[in-house]
C-alpha positions, 0 to 999 in steps of 0.5 A, spaced: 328 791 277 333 796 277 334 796 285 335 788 284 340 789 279 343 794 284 343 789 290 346 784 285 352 789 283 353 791 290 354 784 292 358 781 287 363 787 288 363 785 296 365 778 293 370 781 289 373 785 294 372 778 299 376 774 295 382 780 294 382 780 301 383 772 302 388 771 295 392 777 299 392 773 305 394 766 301 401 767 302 404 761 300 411 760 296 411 756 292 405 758 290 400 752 289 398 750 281 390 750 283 386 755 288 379 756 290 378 761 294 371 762 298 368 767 303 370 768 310 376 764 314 376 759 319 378 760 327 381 755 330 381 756 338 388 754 343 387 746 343 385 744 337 385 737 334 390 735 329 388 728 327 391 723 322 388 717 319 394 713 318 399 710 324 406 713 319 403 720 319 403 721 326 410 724 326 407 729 321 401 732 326 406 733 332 411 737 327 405 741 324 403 741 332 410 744 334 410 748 327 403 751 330 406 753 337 413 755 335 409 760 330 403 761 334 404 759 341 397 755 339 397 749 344 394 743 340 392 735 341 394 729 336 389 723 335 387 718 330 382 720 327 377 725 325 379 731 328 378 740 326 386 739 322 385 732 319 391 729 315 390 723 311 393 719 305 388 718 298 392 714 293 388 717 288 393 723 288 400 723 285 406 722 288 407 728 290 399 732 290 395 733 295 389 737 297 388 742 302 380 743 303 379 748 308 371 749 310 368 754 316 368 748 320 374 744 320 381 742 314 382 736 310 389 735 307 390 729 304 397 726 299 398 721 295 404 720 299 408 722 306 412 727 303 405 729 300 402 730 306 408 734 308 408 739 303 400 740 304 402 741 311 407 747 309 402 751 306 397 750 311 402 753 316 403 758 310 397 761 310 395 761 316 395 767 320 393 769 328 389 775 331 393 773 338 388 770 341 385 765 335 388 762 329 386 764 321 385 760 315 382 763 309 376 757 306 380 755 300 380 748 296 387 747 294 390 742 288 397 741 288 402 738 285 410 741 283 411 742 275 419 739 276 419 731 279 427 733 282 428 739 286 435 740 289 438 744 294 446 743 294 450 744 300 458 743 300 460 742 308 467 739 305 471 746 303 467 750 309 465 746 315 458 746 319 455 744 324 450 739 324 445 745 327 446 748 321 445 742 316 438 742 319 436 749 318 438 747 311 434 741 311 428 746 314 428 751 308 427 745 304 422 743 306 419 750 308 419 751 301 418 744 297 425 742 296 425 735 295 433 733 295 438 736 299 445 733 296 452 733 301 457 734 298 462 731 303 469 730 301 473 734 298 481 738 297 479 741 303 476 736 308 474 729 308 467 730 313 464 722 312 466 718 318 468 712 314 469 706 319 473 701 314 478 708 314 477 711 320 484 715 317 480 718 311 476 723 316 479 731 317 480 733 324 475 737 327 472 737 320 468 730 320 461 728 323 459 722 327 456 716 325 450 717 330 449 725 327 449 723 320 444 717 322 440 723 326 440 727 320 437 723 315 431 721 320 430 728 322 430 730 314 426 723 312 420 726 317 420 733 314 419 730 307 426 731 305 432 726 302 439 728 303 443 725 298 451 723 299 456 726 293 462 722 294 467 726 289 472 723 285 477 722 281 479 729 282 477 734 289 480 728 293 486 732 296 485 731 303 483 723 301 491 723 298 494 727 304 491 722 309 492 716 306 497 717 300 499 709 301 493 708 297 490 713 294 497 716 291 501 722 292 498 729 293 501 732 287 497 727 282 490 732 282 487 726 283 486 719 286 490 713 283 486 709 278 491 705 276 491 701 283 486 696 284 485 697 292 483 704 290 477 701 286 476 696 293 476 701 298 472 707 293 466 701 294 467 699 301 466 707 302 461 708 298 457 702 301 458 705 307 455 712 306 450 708 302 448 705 308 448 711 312 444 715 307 439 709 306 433 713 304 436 717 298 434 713 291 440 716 289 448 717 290 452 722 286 459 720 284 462 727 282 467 726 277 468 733 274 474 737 275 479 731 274 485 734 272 490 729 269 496 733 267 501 730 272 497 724 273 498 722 265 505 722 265 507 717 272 509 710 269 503 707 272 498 711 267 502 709 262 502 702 263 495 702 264 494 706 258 498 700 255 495 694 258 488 697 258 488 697 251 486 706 251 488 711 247 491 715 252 490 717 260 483 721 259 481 713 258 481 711 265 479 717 268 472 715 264 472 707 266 473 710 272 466 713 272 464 707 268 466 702 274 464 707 279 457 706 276 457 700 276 458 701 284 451 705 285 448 700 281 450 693 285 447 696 291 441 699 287 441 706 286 442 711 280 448 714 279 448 723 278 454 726 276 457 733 274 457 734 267 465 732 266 465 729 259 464 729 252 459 725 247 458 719 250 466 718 252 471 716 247 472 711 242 474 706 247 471 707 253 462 709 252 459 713 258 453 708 260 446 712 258 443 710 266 446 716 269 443 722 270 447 728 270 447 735 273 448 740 266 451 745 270 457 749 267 456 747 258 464 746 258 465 739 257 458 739 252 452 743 252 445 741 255 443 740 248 448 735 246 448 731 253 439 729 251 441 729 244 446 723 246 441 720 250 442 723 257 437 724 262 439 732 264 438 736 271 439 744 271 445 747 275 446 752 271 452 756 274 448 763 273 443 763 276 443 757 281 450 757 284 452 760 290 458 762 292 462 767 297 464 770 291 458 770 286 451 770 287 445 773 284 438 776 285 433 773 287 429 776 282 434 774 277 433 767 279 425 767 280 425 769 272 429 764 270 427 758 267 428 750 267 431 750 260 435 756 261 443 754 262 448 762 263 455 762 266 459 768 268 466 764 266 467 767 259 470 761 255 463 757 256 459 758 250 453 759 255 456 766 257 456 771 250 449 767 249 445 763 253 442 756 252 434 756 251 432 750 249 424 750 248 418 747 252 418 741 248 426 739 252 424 733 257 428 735 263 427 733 269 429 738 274 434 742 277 439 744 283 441 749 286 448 749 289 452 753 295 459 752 294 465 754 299 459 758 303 462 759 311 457 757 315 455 765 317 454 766 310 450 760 309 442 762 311 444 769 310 445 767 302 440 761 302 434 763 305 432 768 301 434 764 294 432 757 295 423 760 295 425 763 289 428 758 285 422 753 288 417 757 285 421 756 278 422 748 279 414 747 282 411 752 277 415 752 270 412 757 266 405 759 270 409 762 275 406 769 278 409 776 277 416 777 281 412 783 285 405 778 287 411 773 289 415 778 293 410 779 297 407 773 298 415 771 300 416 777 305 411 773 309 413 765 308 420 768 310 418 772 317 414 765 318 421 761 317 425 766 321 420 765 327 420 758 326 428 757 326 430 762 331 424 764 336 426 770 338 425 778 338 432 782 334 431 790 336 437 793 334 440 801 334 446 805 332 446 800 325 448 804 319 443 800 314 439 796 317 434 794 313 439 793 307 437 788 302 442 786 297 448 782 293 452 784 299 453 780 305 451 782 312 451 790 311 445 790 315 450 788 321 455 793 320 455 799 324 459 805 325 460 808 332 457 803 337 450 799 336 447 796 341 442 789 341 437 786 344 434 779 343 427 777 347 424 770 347 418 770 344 416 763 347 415 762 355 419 758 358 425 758 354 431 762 353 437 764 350 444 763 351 450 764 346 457 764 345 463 768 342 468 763 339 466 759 334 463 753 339 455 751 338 451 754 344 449 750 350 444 750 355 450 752 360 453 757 355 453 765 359 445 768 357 444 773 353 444 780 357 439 785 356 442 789 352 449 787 348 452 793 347 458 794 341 464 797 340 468 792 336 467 787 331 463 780 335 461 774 331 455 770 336 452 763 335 445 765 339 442 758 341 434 759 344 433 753 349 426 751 351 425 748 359 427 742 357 435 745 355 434 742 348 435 747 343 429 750 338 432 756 335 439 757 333 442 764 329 449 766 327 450 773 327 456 777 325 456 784 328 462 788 324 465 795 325 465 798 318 465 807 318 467 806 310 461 808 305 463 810 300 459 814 293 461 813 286 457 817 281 459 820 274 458 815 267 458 809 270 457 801 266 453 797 268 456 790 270 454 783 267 456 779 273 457 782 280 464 779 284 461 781 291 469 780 294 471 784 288 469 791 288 469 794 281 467 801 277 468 800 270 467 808 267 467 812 261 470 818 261 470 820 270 467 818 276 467 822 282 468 818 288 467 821 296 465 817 302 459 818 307 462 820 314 459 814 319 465 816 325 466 823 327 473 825 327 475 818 323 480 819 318 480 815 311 486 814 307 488 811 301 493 808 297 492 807 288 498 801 288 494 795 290 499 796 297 495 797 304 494 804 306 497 806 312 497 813 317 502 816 313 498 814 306 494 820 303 488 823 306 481 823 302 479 830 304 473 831 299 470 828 293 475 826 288 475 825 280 478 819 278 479 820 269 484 813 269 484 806 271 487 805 278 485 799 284 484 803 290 484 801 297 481 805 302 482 805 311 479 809 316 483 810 322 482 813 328 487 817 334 493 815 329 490 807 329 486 803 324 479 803 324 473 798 322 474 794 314 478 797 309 474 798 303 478 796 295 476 797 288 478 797 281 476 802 278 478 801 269 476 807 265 472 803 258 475 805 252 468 808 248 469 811 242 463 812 236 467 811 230 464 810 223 463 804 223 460 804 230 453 800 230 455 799 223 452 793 219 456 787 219 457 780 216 462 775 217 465 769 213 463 765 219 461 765 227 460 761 233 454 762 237 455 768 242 461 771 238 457 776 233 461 779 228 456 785 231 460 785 238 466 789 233 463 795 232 460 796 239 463 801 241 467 798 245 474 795 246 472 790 250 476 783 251 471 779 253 465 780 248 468 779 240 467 776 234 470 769 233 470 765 227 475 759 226 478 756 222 482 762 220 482 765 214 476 768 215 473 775 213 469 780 217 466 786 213 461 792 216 457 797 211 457 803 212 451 808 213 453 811 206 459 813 202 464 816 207 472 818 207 477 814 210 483 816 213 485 812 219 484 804 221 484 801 228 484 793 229 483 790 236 484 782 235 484 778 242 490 779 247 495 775 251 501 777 251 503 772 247 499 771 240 500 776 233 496 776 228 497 776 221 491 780 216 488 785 210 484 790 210 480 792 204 475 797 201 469 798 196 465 802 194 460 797 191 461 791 195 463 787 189 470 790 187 475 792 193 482 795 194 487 792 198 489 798 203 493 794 209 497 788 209 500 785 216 500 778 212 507 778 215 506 782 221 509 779 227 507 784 233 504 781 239 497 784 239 495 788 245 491 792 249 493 797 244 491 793 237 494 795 231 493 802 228 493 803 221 494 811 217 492 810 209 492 814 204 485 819 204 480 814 201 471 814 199 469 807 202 462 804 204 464 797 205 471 795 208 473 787 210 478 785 214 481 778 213 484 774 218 488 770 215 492 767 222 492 767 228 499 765 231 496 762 238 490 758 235 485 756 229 481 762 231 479 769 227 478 774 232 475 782 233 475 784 239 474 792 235 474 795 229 474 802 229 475 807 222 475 814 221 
């Protein structure tokens, strides 16, 4: 008996350790709501089957065919029919579920849809694996289905231009990780990117797609199961639309198209209709509107006029008919309209935003997600932290991944989302979101995204059942190696590369080198090759190959195509190769910051830091300036490690034989004002505040412009309690500073609370506040309690504390 319940231990355990070793291997992101792993795996040998029971799924099994040889060099046979890989439609699911049963003889995968089907397939080519000679996929029953009907990725082609091959590489990172929407933002102050046929004028000059790309494009996403949607932004982002054409759209100064000419409204449907066309598979279509800057605009006689024919209140009207009227548009041709969050309440007095549009909350400074639902909007989240990403701003992948869906934050101070973040709860509908890439450089665009897009997936397919970071790390590590080897099937070796496993905010410093480097890139599939090129241009067939080894010297941007022996290109990758001999090492008593500005280096400090820079070029010199002036041979020399006790912006060169050398490195450097008083940490109350301005952020410690205690109108009282009665001799007050604003207030003490002793009286100060604020000596006396009265503001209604400090 004990020997049997022995056996039947032992054999649970290896069950237990089999299982473990499968859920190891079920790499796939994101991951799926239902598995059931089983014992062992299923090996598949070179030619296989893949079959399909339907005639429109027949280009799913060529791409998963290709996916199977880019991936595993496996060669394999499509058919209708039965086969060992069957893919088959079961109207039974949902729209978007499938399921994925995986036995020791053969896989079934059936959808509910097309695009079902496609999102089973990348989980299968997620999860399977190869021994160089057989394929491996774990015996599972899978279930699945996103949480989020909308999953959005956002790319901006107008501000930074790309090519068609990079659009595509894009339109595969949704798809390898479940992206259901890629929206184009096409037109912009920069360029005008969409070929118009009714306005051949309209489009840049070597910024534009063609009509037969465009028409390419949309198939090449529709058969991987992904929607590109068009964004045609207007009234505002419409500069290059007013320099071409300023006949019609109004002059470039305006800040915005005339909409006050009926042509306008003419030729916006005849455009619209065209993208429309072009972009047939997309339910929706995304008119833009934010940003519409209205000053100059509001003050042309024709606004005037209109405002008076009209019947409005004033020009702010128009710009809301216009996006009434623009609606009106997508509707007529049987779309739904998006649009940026761009206006407020349901509109205005005169002019009503209809509730059939859907709109992107993204930024909270036109209104909070909470009103827009609460006048009857239905929402997306484009939170600006942590779904935006820009040259200037972007954030961890780990911070994005423990976001969530009813989370809105900003790093613009003035939103209300930035001091407090907006959580809404699970109860809140909201049918999804978007991730959003703007102003990127076609180099920086994977770079940024791919590892970015799988963790925000997660958050939009699996909500709140979401895994831990560490279980999704690793799953990803896999799921990205798969992609890289799908989107450029090629072996990088690289040598002489100062970090070349960084991973980080910071763009491209695994390609940076010191001295010389060297790289070597080998196909990994037969018969293809790779060939590139040094100057901007894509690629070809006929573009000089690779050597053997690409030795650098000097800074050298490569586009790197791999061509298969048909000459069609299968794998495309941007790499910037940069000289850079400047690392430098700050240490000492250093804040952390809230949101970091990757082109904006920036130290903020108490008391000192010490700066030295690691030496990467033997005999190099670095030099510096601390006046925002570029450094010179001539410039002062870093000789060893320096202490730095005050604010400075410090530019930083290398040079060598007498010339400069590799990137320049700047910093700000700025000295934070920390003093504990007796009021630090003290307990505060408050007349009044607005969310995410506390009355608590006045005795932080810190005389920081951008966290205060904010309340309005004035007059308004702000009190802290101290620990116990203490001796008061000195009073330092710091309001909000501008330059231009005073202040005027009084301050009072108590022993008890309830009888105070006026102390300070600026009611009739007029001294502009300032960084410095207003400092105030009194006669020695006991307190416990001290209030601070504000009772003007000579800028605005606002009562405002950045700090209060007392000694």
């Amino acid at each position: 008996m004990i020997r049997n319940n022995v056996f039947l231990v032992l054999v649970l355990l290896f069950s237990f350790l089999g299982q473990s070793r499968s859920q190891e291997n079920l790499s796939i992101v994101p991951y799926p709501r239902e598995v059931e792993l089983r014992e062992g795996l299923l090996t598949l040998e070179n030619g296989f089957k893949i079959g399909y029971g339907q005639k429109e799924l027949a280009p799913i099994a060529r791409l998963l065919a290709d996916d199977f040889y880019s991936l595993f060099e496996c060669s394999t046979k499509q058919k209708k029919g039965k086969a060992d890989v069957f893919i088959s439609y079961d109207k039974s699911l949902g729209e978007e579920e499938y399921t994925l049963e995986v036995t020791s003889r053969d896989i079934s995968l059936k959808g509910g849809s097309y695009n079902a089907v496609n999102m089973g397939v990348t989980s299968l080519l997620q999860m399977t694996s190869s021994d160089g000679k057989y394929l491996k996929v774990p015996i599972c029953h899978i279930q699945d289905q996103p949480e989020c009907e909308y999953r959005g990725m956002m790319l901006d082609v107008a501000r930074q231009w790309h090519h068609i091959e990079t659009v595509k590489q894009v339109v595969e990172l949704c798809r390898w990780y479940k992206i259901r929407y890629l929206q184009l933002h096409l037109s912009d102050d920069q360029s005008f990117t969409f070929p118009s046929s009714a306005y051949p004028r309209l489009a840049s000059k070597d910024r534009q797609y063609t009509l037969s790309e465009l028409n390419d494009l949309v198939e090449f996403a529709k058969v991987r199961g992904i929607t590109i949607i068009p964004e045609f932004d207007a009234p505002g982002h419409t500069g290059t639309m007013r320099k071409n054409m300023p006949e019609l759209f109004g002059e470039s100064r305006l800040g915005v198209i005339d909409m006050t000419n009926e042509k306008v409204y003419q030729a916006m449907e005849t455009i619209m209709k065209e993208m429309m066309d072009v972009f047939y598979t997309s339910p929706y279509f995304h008119i833009g509107a934010d940003e519409a800057w209205l000053g100059t605009f509001e003050k042309t006689d024709e606004a005037i006029a209109y405002v008076e024919k009209m019947g409005f209140d004033n020009a702010h009207d128009i710009y809301l008919n216009f996006i009434v009227r623009m609606h009106n548009i997508v509707k007529k041709y049987g779309k739904q309209t998006l649009v940026w969050e761009s206006f407020g309440g349901t509109g205005s007095r005169k002019v009503q935003i209809p509730k059939d549009m859907i709109v992107f909350a993204w930024e909270t400074a036109y209104q909070r997600p909470e009103s827009l639902l609460k006048n009857g909007y239905e929402i997306l989240n484009a939170s600006w932290k942590p779904t935006y990403i820009t040259p200037g701003r972007r954030w961890s992948p780990e911070y994005i991944y423990n976001w969530n869906i009813r989370r809105w934050e900003n790093h613009w101070n003035v939103t209300p989302s930035y001091h407090k973040p907006i959580q809404m709860g699970k109860e809140v509908s909201i049918k999804g979101g978007q991730m959003c890439s703007w102003e990127m450089s076609e180099t920086q665009q994977m770079a940024s995204i791919h590892q970015r897009v799988p963790a925000i997936s997660e958050v939009f397919w699996n909500g709140d059942r979401k895994k831990s970071y560490s279980d999704y790390r690793k799953r990803y590590l896999k799921t990205d190696h798969a992609f890289s080897r799908l989107t450029f099937p090629a072996k990088i070796e690289k040598s002489g590369f100062t970090e070349p496993q960084y991973e980080g905010l910071y763009l491209n410093r695994e390609n940076r080198f010191a001295s010389q480097a060297s790289v070597q890139l080998t196909p990994l599939l037969p018969d293809t090759k790779i060939t590139y090129t040094t100057n901007g241009e894509m690629p070809t067939v006929d573009s000089p190959q690779v050597p053997q080894t690409i030795e650098l010297k000097e800074d050298m941007e490569a586009k790197f195509g791999v061509f298969d022996k048909h000459g069609q290109l299968i794998g495309y990758k941007i790499v910037p190769f940069e000289l850079n001999a400047i690392k430098p090492v700050v240490t000492g008593n250093m804040l952390a910051l809230r949101d970091t500005n990757i082109y904006r280096h920036r130290v903020e400090f108490i008391d000192q830091v010490e700066l030295s820079f690691q030496e990467l070029k033997p005999g190099a010199e670095i030099r510096y300036t601390l006046d925002r002036t570029n450094p010179t041979a001539t410039s002062p020399l870093f000789r060893s490690a320096v202490k730095i006790d005050q604010s400075c912006y410090l530019k930083v060169k290398s040079f060598y034989d007498g010339k400069p050398y590799g990137m320049s490195y700047e910093c700000e450097f700025e000295r934070k004002d920390f003093q504990k008083t007796l009021v630090t940490g003290g307990k505060v109350t408050a007349s009044d505040s607005h969310p995410g301005y506390e009355p608590e952020n006045a005795v932080d410690g810190y005389v920081d412009i951008s966290k205060f205690w904010d309340a309005s109108p004035y007059p308004q009282w702000w009190q802290v309690e101290l620990s116990e009665t203490k001796e008061i001799k000195k009073m330092h007050l710091f309001t909000y500073w501008d330059g231009g604003r005073y202040y005027q207030y009084t301050i009072e003490v108590s022993l008890d609370g309830e009888q105070w002793n006026r102390v300070v009286d600026a009611s009739s100060n007029t001294r502009v506040a300032g960084p410095e604020g207003y400092e105030h000596e009194i006669e020695p006396m006991n307190a416990q309690f001290i209030r601070v009265n504000i009772l003007k503001n000579s800028a605005n209604p606002g009562a405002h504390i950045v700090e209060f400090r007392a000694d």
